[in-house]
N, CA, C and O atoms as a Tripos MOL2 file, in Angstrom:
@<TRIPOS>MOLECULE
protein
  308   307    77     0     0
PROTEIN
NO_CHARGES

@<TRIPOS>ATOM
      1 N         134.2430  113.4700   98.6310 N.3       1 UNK1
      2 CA        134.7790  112.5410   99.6150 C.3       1 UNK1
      3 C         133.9190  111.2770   99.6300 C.2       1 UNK1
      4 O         132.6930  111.1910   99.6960 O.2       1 UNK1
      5 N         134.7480  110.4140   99.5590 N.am      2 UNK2
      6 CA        134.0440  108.5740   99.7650 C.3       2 UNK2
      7 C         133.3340  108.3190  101.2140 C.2       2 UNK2
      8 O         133.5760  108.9680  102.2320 O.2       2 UNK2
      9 N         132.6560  107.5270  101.1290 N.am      3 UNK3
     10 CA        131.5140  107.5060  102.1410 C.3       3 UNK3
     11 C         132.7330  105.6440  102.4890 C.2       3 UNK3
     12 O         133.3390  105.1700  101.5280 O.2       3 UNK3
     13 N         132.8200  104.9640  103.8860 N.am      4 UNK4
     14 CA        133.1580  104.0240  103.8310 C.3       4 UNK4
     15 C         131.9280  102.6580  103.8750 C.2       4 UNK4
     16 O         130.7450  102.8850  104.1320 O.2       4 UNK4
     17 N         132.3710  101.4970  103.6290 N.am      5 UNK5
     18 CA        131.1360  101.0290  103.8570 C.3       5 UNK5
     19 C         130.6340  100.2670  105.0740 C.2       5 UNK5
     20 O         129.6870   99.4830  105.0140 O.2       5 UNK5
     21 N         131.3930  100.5670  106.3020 N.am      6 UNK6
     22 CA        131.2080  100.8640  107.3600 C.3       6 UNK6
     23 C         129.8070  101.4870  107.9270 C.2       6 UNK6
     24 O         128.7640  101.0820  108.4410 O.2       6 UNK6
     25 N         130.4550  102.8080  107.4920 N.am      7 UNK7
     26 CA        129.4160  103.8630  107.5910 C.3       7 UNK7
     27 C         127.8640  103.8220  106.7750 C.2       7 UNK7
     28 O         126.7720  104.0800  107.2820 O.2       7 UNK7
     29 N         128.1240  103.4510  105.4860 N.am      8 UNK8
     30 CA        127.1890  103.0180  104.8590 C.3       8 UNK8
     31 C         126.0310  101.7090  105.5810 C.2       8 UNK8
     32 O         124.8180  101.8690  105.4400 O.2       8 UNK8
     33 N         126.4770  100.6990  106.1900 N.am      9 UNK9
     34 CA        126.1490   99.9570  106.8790 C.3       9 UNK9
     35 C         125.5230  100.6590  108.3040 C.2       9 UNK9
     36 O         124.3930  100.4120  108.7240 O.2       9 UNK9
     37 N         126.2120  101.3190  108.7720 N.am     10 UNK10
     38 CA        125.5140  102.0940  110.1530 C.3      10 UNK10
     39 C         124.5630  102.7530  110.0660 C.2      10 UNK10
     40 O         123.5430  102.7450  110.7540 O.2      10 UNK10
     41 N         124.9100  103.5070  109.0120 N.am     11 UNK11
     42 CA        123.0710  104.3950  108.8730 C.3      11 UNK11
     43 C         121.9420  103.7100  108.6550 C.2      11 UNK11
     44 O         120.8120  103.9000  109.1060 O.2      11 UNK11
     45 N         122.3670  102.8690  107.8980 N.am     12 UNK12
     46 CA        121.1700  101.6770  107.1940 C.3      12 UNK12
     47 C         120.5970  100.7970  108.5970 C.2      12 UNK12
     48 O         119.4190  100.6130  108.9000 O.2      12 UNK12
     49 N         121.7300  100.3640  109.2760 N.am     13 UNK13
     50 CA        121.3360   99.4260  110.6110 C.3      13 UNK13
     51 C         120.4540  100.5420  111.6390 C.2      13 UNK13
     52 O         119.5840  100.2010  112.4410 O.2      13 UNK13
     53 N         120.9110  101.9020  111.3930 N.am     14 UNK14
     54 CA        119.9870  102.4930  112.4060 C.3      14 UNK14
     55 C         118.5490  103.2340  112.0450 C.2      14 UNK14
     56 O         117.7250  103.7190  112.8210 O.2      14 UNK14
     57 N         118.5370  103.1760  111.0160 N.am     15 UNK15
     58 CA        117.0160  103.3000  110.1770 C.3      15 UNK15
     59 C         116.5640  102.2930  109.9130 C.2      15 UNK15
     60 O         115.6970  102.2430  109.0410 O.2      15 UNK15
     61 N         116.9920  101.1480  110.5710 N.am     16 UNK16
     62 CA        116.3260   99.6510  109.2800 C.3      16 UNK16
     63 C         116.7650   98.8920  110.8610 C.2      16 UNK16
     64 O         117.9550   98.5800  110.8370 O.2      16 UNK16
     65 N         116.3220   98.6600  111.7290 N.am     17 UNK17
     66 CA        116.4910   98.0480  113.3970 C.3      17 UNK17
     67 C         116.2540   96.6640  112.9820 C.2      17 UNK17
     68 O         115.2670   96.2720  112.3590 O.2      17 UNK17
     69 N         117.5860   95.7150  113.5180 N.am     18 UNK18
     70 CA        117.0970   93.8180  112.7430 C.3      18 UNK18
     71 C         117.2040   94.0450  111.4660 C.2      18 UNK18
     72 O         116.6840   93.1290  110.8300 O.2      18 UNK18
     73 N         117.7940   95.1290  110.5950 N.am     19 UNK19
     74 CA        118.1020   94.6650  109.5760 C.3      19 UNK19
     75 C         119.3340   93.7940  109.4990 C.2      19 UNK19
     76 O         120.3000   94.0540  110.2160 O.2      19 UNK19
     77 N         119.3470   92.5800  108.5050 N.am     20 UNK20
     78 CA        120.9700   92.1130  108.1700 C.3      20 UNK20
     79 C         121.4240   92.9500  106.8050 C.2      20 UNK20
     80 O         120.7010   92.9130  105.8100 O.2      20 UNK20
     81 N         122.8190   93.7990  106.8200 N.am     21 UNK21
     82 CA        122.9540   94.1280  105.6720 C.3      21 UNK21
     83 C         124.5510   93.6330  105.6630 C.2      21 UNK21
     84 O         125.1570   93.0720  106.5750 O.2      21 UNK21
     85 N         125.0560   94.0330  104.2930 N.am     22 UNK22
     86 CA        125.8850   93.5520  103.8960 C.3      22 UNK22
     87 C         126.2670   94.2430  102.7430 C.2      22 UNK22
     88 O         125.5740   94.2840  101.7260 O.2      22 UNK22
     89 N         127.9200   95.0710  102.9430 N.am     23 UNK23
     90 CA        127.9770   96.0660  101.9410 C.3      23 UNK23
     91 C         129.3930   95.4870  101.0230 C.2      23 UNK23
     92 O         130.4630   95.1080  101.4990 O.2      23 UNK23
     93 N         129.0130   95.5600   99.6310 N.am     24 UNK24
     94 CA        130.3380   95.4380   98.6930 C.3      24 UNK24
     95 C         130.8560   96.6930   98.5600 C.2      24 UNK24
     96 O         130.4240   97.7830   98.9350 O.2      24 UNK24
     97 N         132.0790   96.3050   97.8310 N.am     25 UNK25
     98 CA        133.1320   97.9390   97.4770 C.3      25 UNK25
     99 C         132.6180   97.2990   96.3190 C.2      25 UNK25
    100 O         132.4970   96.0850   96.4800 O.2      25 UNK25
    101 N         132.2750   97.7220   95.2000 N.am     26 UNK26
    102 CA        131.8830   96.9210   93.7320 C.3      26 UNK26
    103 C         133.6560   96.9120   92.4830 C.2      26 UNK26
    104 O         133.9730   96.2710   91.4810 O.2      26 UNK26
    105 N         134.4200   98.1180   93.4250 N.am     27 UNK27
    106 CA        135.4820   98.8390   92.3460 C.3      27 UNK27
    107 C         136.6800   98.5970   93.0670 C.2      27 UNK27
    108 O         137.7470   98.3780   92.4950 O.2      27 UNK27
    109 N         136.5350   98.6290   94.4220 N.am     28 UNK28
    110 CA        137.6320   99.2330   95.3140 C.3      28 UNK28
    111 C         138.1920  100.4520   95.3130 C.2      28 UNK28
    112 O         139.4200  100.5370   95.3180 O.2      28 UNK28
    113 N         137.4750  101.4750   95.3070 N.am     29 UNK29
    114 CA        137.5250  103.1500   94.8730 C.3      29 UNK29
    115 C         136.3300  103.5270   96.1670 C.2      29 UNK29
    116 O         136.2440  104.7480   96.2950 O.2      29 UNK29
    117 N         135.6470  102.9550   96.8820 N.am     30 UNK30
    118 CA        135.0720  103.7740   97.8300 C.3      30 UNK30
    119 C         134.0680  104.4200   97.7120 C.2      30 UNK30
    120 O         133.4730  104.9990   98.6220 O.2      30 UNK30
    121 N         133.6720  104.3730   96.1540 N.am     31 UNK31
    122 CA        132.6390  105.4400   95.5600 C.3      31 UNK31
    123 C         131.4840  104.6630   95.2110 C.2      31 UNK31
    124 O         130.5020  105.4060   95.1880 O.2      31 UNK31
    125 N         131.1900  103.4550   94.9250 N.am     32 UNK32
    126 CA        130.9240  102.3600   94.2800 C.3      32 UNK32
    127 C         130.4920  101.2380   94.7470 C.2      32 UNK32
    128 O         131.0860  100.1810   94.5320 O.2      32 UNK32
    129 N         129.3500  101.3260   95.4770 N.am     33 UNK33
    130 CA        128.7800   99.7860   96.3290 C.3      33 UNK33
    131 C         127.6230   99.3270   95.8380 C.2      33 UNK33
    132 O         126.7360   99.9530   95.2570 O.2      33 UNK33
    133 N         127.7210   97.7130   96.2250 N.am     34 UNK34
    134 CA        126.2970   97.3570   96.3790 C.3      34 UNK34
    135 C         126.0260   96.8640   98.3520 C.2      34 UNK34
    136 O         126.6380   96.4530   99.3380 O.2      34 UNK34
    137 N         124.5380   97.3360   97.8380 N.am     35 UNK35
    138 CA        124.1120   96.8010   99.4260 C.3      35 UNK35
    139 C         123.0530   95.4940   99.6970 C.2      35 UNK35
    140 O         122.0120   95.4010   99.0460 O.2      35 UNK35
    141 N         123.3510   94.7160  100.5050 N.am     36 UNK36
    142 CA        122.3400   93.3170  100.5770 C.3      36 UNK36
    143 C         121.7060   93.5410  101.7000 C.2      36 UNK36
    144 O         122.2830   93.4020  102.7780 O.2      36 UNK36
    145 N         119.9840   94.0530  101.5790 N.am     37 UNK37
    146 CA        119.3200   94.0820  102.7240 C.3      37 UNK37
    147 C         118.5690   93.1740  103.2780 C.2      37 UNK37
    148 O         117.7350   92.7850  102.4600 O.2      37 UNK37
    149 N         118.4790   92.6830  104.2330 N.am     38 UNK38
    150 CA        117.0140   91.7720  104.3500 C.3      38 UNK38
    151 C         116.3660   92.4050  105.7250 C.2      38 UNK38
    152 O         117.0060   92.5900  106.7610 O.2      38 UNK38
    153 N         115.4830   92.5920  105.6030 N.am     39 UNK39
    154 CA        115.2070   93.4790  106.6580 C.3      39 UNK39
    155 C         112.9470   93.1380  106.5420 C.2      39 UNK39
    156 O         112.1140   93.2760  105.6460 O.2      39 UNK39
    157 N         112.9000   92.6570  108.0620 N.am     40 UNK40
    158 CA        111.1870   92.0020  108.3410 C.3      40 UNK40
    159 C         110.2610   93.5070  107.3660 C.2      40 UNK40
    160 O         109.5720   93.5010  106.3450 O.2      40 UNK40
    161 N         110.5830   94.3310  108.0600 N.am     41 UNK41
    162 CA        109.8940   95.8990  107.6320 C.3      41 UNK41
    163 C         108.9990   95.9410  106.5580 C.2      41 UNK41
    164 O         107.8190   96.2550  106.4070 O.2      41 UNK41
    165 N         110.4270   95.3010  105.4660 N.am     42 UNK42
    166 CA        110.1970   95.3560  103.7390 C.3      42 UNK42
    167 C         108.7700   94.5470  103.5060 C.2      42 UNK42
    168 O         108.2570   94.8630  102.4320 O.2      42 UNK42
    169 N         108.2350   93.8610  104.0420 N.am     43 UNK43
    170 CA        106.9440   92.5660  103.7540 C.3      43 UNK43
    171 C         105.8430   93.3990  103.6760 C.2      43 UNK43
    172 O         105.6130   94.1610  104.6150 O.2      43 UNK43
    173 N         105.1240   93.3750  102.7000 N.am     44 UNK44
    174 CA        104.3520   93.6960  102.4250 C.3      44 UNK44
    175 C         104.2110   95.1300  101.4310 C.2      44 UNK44
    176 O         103.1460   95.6090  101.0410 O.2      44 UNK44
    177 N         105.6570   95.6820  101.1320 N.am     45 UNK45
    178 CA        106.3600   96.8270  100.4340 C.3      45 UNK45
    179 C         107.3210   96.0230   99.5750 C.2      45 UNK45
    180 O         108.1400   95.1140   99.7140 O.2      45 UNK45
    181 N         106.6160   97.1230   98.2210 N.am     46 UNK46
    182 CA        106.8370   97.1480   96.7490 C.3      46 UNK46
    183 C         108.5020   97.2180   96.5540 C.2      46 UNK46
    184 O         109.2340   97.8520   97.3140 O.2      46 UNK46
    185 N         108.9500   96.4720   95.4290 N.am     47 UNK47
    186 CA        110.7110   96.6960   95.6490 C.3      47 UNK47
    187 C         111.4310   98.3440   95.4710 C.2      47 UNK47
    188 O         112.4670   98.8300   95.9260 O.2      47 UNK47
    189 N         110.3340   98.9010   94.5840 N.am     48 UNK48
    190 CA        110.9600  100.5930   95.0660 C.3      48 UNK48
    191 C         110.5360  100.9960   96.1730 C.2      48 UNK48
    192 O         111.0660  102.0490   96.5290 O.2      48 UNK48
    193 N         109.5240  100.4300   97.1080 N.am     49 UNK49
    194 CA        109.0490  101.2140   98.6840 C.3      49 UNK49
    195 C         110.4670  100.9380   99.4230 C.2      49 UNK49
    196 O         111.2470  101.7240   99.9620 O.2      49 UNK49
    197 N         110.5220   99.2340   99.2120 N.am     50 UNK50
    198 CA        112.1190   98.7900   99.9870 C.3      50 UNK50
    199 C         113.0310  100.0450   99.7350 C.2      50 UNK50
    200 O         113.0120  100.9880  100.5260 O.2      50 UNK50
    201 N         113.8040  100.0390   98.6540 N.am     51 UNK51
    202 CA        114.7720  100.9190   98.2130 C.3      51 UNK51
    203 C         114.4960  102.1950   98.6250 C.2      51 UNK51
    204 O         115.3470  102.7880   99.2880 O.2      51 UNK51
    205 N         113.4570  102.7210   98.3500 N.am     52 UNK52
    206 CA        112.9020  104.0640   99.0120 C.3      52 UNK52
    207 C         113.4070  104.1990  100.4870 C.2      52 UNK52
    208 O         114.0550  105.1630  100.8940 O.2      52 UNK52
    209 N         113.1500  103.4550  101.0070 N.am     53 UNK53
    210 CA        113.4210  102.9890  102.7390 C.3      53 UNK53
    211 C         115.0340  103.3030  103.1670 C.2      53 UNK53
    212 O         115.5020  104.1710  103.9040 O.2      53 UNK53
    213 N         115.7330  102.1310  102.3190 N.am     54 UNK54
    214 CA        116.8460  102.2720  102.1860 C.3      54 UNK54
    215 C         117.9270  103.4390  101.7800 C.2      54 UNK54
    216 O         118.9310  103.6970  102.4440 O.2      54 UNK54
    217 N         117.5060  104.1460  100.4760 N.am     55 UNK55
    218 CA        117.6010  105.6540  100.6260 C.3      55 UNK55
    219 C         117.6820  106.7360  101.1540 C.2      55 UNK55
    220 O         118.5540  107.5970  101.0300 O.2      55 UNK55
    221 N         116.3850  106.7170  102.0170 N.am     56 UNK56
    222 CA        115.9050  107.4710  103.3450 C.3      56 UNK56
    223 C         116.6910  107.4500  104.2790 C.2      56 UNK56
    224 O         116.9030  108.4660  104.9410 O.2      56 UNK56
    225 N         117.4240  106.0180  104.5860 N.am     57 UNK57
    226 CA        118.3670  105.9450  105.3850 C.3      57 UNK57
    227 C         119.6480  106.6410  105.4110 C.2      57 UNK57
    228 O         120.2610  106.7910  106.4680 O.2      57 UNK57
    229 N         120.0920  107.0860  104.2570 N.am     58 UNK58
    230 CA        121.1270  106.9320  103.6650 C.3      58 UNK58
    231 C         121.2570  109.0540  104.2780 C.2      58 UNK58
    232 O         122.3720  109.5710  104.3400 O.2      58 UNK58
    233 N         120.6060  109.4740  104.4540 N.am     59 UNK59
    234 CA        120.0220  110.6160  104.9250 C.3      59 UNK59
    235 C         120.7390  112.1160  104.0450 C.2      59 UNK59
    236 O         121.3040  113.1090  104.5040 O.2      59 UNK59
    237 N         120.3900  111.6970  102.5680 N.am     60 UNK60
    238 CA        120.5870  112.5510  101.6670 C.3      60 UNK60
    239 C         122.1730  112.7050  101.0350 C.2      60 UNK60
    240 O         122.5670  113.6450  100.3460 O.2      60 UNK60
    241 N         123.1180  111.2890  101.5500 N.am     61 UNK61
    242 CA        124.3680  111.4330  100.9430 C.3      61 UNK61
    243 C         124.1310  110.7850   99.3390 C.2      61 UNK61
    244 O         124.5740  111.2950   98.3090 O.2      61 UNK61
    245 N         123.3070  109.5190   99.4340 N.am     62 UNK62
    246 CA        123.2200  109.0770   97.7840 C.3      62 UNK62
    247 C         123.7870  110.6840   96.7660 C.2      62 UNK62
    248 O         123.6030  111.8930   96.9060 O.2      62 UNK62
    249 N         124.5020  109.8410   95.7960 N.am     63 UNK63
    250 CA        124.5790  111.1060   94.8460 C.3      63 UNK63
    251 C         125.9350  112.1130   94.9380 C.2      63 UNK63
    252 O         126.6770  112.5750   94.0710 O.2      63 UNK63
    253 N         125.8840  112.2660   96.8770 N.am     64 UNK64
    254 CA        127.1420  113.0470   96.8160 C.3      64 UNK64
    255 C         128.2630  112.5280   97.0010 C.2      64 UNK64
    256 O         129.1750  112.2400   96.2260 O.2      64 UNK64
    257 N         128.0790  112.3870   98.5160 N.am     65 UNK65
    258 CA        129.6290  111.2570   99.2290 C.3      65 UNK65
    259 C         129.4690  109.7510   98.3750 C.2      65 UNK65
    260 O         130.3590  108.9790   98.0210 O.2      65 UNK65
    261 N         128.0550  109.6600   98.2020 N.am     66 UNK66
    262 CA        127.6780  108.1050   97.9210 C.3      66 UNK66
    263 C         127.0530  108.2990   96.5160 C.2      66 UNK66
    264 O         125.9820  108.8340   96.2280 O.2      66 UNK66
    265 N         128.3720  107.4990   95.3800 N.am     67 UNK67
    266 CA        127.8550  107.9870   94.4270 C.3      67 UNK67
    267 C         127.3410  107.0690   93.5240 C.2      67 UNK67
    268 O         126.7690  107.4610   92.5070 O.2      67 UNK67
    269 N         127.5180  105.5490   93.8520 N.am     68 UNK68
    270 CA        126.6410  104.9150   92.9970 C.3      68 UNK68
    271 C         126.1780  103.6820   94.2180 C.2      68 UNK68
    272 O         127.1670  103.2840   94.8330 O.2      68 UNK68
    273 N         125.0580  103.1310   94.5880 N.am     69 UNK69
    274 CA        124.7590  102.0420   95.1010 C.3      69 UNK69
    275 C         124.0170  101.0930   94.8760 C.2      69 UNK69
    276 O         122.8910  101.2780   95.3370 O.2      69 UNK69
    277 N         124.1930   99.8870   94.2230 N.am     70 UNK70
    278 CA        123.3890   98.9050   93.7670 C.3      70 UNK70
    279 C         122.6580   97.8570   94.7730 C.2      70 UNK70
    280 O         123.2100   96.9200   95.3490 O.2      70 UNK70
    281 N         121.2420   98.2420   94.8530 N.am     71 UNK71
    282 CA        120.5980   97.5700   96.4570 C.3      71 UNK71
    283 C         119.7250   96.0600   95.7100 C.2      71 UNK71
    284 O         119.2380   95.8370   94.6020 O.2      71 UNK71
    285 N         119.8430   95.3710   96.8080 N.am     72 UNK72
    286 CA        119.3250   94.1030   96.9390 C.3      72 UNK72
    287 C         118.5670   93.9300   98.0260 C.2      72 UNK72
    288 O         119.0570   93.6450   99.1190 O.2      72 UNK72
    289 N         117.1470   94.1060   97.7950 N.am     73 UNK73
    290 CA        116.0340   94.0880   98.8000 C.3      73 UNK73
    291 C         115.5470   92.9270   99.6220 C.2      73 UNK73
    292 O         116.1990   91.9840   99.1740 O.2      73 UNK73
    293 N         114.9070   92.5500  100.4000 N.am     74 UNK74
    294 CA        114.2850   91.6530  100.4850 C.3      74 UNK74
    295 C         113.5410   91.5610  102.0020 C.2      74 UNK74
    296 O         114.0500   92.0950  102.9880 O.2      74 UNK74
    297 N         112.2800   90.8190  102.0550 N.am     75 UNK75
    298 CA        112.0600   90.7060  103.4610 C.3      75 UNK75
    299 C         112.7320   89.0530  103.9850 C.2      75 UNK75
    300 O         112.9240   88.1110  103.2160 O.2      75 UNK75
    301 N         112.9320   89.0570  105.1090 N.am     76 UNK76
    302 CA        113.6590   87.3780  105.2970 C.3      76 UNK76
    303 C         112.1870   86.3920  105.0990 C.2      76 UNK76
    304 O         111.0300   86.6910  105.3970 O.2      76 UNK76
    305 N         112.7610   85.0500  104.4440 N.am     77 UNK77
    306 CA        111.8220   84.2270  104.4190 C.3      77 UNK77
    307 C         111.0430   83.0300  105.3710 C.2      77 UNK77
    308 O         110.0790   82.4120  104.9180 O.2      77 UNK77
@<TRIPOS>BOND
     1     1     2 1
     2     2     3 1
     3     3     4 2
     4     3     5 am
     5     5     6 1
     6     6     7 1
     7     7     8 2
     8     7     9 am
     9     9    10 1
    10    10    11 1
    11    11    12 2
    12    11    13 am
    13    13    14 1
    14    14    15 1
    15    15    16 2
    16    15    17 am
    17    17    18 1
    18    18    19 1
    19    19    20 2
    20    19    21 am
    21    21    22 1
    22    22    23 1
    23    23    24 2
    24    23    25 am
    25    25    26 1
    26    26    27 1
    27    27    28 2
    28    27    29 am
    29    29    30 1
    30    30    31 1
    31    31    32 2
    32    31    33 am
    33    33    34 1
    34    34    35 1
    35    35    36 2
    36    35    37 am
    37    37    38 1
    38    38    39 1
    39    39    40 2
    40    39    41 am
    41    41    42 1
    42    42    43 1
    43    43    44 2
    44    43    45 am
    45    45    46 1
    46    46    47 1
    47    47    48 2
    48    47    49 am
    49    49    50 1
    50    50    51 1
    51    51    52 2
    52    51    53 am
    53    53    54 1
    54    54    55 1
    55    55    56 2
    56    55    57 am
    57    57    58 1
    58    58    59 1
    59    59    60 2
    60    59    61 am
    61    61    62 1
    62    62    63 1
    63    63    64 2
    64    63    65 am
    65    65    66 1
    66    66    67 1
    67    67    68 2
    68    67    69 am
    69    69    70 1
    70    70    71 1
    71    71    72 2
    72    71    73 am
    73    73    74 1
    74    74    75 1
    75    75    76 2
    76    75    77 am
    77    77    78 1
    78    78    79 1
    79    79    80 2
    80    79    81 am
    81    81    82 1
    82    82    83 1
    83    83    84 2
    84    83    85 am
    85    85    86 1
    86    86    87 1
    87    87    88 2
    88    87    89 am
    89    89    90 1
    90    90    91 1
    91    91    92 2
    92    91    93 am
    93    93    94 1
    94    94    95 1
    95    95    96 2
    96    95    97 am
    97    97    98 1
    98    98    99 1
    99    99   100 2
   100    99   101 am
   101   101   102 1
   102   102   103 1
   103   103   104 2
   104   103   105 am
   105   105   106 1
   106   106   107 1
   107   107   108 2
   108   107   109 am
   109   109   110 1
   110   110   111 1
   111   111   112 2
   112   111   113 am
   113   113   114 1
   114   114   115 1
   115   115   116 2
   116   115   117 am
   117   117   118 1
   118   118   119 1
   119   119   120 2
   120   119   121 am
   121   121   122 1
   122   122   123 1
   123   123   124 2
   124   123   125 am
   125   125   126 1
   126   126   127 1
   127   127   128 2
   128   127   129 am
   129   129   130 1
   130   130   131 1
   131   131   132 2
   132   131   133 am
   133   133   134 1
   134   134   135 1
   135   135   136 2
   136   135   137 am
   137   137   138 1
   138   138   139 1
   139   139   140 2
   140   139   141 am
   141   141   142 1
   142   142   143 1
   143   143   144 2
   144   143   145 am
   145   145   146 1
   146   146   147 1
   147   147   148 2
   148   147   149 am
   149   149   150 1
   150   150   151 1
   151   151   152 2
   152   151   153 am
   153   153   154 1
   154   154   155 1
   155   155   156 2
   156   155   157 am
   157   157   158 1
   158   158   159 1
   159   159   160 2
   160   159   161 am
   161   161   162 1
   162   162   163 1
   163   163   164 2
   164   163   165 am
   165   165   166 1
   166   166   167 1
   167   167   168 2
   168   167   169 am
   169   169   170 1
   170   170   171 1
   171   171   172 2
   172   171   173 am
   173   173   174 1
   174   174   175 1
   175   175   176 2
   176   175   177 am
   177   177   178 1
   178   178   179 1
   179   179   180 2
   180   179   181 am
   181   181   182 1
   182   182   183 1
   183   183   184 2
   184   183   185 am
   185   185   186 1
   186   186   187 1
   187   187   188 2
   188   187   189 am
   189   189   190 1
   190   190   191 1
   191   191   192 2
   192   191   193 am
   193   193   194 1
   194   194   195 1
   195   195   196 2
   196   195   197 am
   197   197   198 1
   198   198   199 1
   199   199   200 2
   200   199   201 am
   201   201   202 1
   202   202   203 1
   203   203   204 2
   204   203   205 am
   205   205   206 1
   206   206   207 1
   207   207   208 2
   208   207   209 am
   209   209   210 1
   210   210   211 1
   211   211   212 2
   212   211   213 am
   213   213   214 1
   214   214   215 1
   215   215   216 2
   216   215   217 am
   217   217   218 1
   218   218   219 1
   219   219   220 2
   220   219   221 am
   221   221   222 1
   222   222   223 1
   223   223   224 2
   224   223   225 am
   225   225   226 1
   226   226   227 1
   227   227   228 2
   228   227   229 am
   229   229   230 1
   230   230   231 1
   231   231   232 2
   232   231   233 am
   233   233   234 1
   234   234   235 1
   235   235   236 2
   236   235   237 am
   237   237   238 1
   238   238   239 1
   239   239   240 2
   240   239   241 am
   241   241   242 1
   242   242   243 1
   243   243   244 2
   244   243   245 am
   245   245   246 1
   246   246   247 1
   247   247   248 2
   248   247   249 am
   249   249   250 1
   250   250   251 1
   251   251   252 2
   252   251   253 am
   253   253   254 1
   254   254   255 1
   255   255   256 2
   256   255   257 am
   257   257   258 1
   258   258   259 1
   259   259   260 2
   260   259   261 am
   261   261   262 1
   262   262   263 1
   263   263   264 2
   264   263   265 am
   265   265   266 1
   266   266   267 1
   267   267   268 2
   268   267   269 am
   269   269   270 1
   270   270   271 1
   271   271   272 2
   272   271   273 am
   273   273   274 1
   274   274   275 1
   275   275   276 2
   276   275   277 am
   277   277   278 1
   278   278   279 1
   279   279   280 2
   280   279   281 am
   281   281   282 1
   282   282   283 1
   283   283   284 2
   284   283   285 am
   285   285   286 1
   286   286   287 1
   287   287   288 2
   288   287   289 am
   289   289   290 1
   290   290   291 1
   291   291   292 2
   292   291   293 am
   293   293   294 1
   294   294   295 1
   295   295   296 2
   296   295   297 am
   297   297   298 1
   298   298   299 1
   299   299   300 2
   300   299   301 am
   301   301   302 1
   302   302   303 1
   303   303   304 2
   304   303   305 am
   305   305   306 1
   306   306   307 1
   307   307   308 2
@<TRIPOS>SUBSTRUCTURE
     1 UNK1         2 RESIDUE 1 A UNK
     2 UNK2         6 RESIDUE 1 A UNK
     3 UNK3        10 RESIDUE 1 A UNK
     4 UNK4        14 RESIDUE 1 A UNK
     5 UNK5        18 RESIDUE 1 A UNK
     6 UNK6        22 RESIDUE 1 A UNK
     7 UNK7        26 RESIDUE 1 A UNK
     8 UNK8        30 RESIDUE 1 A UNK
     9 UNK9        34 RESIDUE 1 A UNK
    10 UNK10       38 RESIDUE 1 A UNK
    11 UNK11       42 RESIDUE 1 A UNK
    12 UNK12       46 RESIDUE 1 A UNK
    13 UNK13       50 RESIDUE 1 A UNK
    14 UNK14       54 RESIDUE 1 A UNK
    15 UNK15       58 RESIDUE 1 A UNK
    16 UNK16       62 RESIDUE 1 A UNK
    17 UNK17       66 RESIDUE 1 A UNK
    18 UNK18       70 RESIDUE 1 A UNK
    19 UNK19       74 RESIDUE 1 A UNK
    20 UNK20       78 RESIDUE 1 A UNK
    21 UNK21       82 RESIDUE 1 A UNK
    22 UNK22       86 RESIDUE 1 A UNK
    23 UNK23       90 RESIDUE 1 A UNK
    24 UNK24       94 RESIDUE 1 A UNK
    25 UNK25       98 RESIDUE 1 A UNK
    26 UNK26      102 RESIDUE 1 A UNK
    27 UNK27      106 RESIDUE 1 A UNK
    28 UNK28      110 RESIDUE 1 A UNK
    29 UNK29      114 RESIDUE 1 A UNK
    30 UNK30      118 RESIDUE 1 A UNK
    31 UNK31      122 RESIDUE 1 A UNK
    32 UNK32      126 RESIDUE 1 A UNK
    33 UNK33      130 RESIDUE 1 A UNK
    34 UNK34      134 RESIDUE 1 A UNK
    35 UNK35      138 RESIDUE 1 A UNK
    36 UNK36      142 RESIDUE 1 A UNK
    37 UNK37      146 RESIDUE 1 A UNK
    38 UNK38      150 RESIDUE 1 A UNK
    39 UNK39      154 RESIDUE 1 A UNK
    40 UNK40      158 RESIDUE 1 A UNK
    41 UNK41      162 RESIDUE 1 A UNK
    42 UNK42      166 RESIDUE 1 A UNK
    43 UNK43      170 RESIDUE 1 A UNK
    44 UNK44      174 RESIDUE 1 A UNK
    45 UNK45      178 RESIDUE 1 A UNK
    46 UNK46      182 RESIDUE 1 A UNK
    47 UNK47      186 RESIDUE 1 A UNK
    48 UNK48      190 RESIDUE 1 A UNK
    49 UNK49      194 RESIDUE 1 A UNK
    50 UNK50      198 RESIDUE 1 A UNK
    51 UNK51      202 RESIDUE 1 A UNK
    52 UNK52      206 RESIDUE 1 A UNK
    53 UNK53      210 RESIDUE 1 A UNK
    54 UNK54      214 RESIDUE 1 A UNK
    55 UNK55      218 RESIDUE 1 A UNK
    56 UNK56      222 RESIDUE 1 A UNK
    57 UNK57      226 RESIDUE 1 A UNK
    58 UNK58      230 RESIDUE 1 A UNK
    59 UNK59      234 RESIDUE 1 A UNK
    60 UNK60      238 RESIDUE 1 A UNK
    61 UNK61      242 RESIDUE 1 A UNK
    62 UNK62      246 RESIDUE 1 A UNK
    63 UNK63      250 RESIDUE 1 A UNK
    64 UNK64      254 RESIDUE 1 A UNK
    65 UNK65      258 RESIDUE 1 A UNK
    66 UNK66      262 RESIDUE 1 A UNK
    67 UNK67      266 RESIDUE 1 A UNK
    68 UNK68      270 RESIDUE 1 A UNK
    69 UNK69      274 RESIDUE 1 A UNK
    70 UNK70      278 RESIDUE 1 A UNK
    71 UNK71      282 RESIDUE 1 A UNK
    72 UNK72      286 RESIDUE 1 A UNK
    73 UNK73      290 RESIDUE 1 A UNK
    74 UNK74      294 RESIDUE 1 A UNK
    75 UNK75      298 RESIDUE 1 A UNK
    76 UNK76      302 RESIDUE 1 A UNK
    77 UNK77      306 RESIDUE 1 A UNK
């Protein structure tokens, strides 16, 4: 089952507080996103700590419901 990117966005906003994100369908199949984070947190963390973060959020669907996601890190400037 497809994860929406709604939902994808909610988990992320509630593990990642003041994050701005921003989710693509990459396919239009539901299975298939990228995500645009900018989030203060990330400063001073490595671009896999970011993603790591982001992951974490994701609270172990990557892989199943969520099967491919292409992330775009960043702290705001």
């Amino acid at each position: 089952m497809a994860m929406h990117a709604e939902e994808i966005e909610k988990l992320i906003k509630e593990s990642l507080p003041g994050a701005q994100v921003r989710i693509e369908d990459l396919r239009g199949d539901g299975d298939h996103y990228a995500a645009h984070v900018i989030y203060e947190g990330f400063k001073g963390k490595s671009r896999v700590q970011q993603h790591q973060m982001v992951y974490k959020s994701l609270k172990g669907r990557m892989g199943g419901e969520l099967h491919a996601l292409a992330l775009q890190t960043s702290a705001p400037e």
